[in-house]
N, C-alpha and C positions, 0 to 999 in steps of 0.2 A: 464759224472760225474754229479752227482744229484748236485741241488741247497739244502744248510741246511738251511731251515727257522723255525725259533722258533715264535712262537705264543705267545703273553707274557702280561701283563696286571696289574697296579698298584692295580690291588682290584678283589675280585671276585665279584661273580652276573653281571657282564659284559658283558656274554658272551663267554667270550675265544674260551671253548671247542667247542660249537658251530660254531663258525667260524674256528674254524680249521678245525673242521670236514666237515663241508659243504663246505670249500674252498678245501680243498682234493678230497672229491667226486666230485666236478666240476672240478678240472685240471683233474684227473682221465676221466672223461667222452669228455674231448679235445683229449684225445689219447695219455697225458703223464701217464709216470708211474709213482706214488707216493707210497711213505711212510707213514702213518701215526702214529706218534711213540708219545705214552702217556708217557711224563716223569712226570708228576703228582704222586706218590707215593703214597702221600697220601689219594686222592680223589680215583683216576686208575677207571674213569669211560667211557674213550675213547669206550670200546667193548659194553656198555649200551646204549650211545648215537648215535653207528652205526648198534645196534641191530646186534652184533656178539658171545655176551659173551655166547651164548652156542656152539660155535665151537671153542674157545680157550679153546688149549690143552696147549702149553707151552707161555712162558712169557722173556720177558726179563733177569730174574733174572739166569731162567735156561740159558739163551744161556750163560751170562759172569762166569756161575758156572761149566759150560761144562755139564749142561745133554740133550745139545742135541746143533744144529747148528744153525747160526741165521737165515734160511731160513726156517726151522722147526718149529719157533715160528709165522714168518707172517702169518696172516689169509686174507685169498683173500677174497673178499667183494661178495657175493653173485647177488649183480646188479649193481655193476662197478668191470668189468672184469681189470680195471687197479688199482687197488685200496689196499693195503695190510695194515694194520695194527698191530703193534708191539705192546703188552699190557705190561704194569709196574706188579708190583711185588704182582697178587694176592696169590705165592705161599709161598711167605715170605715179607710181609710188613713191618717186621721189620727188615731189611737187609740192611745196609749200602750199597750206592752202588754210588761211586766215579765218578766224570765226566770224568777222564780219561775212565775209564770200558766201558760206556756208549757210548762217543764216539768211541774206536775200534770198537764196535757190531754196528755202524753208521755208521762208515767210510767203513767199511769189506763189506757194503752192499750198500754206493753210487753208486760205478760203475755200477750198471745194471740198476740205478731207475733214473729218470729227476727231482724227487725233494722230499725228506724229512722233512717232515712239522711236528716239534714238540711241542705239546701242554705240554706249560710251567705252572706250579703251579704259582697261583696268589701271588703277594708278594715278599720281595725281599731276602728271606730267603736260606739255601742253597740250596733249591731244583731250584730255580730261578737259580742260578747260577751253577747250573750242566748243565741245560738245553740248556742255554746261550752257554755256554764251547763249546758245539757241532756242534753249528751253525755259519753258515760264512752272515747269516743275519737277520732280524725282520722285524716283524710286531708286534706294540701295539694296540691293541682294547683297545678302551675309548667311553663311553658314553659322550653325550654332557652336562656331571651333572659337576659342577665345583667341588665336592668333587673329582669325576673321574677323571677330568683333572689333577687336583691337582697331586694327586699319579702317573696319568702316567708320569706325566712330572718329578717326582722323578727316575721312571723306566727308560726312558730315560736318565737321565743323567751318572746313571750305565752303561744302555748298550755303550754310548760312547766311555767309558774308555775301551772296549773290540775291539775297533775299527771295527766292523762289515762293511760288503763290501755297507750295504744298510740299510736307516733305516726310515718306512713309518708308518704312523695309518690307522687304520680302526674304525670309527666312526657307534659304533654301536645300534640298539634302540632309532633311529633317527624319533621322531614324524612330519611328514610332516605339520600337522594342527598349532604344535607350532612355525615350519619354518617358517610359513608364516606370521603367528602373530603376528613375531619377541620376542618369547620369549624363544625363545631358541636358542643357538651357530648357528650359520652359518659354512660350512666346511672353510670357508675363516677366519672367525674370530680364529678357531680352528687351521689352519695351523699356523697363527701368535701364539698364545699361546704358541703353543709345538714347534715350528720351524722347523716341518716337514711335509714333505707332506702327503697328504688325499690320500691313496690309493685305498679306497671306503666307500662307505656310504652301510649300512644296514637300513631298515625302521622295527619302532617296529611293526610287524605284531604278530596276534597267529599262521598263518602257519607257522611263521620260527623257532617258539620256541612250538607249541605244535602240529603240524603235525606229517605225516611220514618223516623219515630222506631220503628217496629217490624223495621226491616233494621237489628239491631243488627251492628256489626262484631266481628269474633272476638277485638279484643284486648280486649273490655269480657266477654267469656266466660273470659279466661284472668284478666282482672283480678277477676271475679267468686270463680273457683275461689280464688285465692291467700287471697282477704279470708278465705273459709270452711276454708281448710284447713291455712293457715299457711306455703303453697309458696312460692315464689318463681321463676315460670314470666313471664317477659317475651317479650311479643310482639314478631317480628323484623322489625320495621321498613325493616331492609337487604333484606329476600328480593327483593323485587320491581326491586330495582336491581343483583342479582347476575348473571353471565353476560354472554352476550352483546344478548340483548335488555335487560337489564338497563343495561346501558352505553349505549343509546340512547337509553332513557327518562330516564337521568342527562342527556344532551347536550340531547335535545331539553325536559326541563326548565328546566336551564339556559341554555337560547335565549328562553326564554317567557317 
């Protein structure tokens, strides 16, 4: 039976989708099989940011409308053979569509998959809370910007009330140069903040936000391992700014 993990986020520009998608593609590439299911309605750009959107034929909307089965709508990933993704409603965006609904066409399709990872709409509106509905745990991605924290620690205190099996962040666009300078959150100061633990750190690189989506970066491989095995292995974000070339990459960052 699949693990339902919702991916979820006080604000956008965060990230979310990106990490959900790159955490997918990486349990995908361990040998489990994943879900990747956009409950996003209204953005529904999961199939853009995994470079699939020209081989989805059907969508979520049709499997809960009956024009077709929810195995019909998955689209297998092209370079992760474990990898499927369920696209939201670009056939009718304007389609109500209930968290019950949502979760049958989830539930109908746990037993064959190790984990269903649903990228939740920023915010705590009701799309927020269909997403929620379907899942038996979280992850919040939060930036170390205190406006970020701020709202996730609002998002968190909703997700409580839903009592989920597990409840971790992902601290993401994590400047290694400002770590070290101390001007920005520490993962330690950040687990006090939100009173949960750091399930991984992301470094704000441009490969991981303006690459190809199959160069995934190695902190979404260690973030990958932690989910499946209950470690707590954080990506060292400082490395590349240690030493002495290290110190010029800090200067000449800091110039730019």
């Amino acid at each position: 039976m699949a693990r339902n993990i919702v991916i979820t986020s006080g604000k956008g520009g965060v990230g979310k989708t990106t990490v959900a998608a790159c955490l997918s593609a990486q349990l995908a590439r361990k040998g489990q099989r994943v879900i990747l299911c956009d409950a996003d309605f209204g953005l529904n750009n999961i199939d853009v940011v995994t470079g699939i959107e020209h081989l989805v034929t059907y969508d979520v909307i049709d499997v809960i409308e009956g024009r077709c089965r929810a195995k019909q709508a998955l689209v297998k990933h092209p370079d992760f053979s474990n990898l499927y993704i369920l696209t939201s409603s670009h056939s009718a965006p304007e389609r109500y569509v209930s968290p019950q609904s949502l979760k049958v066409v989830l539930d109908g399709l746990a037993p064959q998959f190790d984990f269903v990872i649903i990228d939740c709409p920023a915010g705590i509106d009701d799309g927020f809370h269909r997403a929620v509905a379907c899942a038996d745990e979280a992850i919040v991605v939060a930036t170390p910007h205190v406006s970020s924290l701020r709202d996730a620690d609002k998002v968190i205190t909703l997700l409580k009330s839903y009592r989920l099996r597990s409840l971790s962040v992902v601290v993401n666009k994590l400047r290694g140069d400002l770590l070290l300078s101390g001007e920005s959150l520490s993962p330690s100061e950040i687990e006090k903040l939100l009173k949960l633990p750091v399930l991984g750190l992301v470094p704000e690189e441009y490969a991981i936000y303006g690459g190809e989506f199959t160069d995934l970066h190695p902190a979404f491989r260690m973030l990958a391992g932690n989910l499946m095995t209950g470690k707590n292995k954080l990506f060292d974000v400082t490395k590349k700014y240690s030493g002495v070339l290290g110190n010029l990459r800090r200067l000449l960052k800091r110039r730019l």
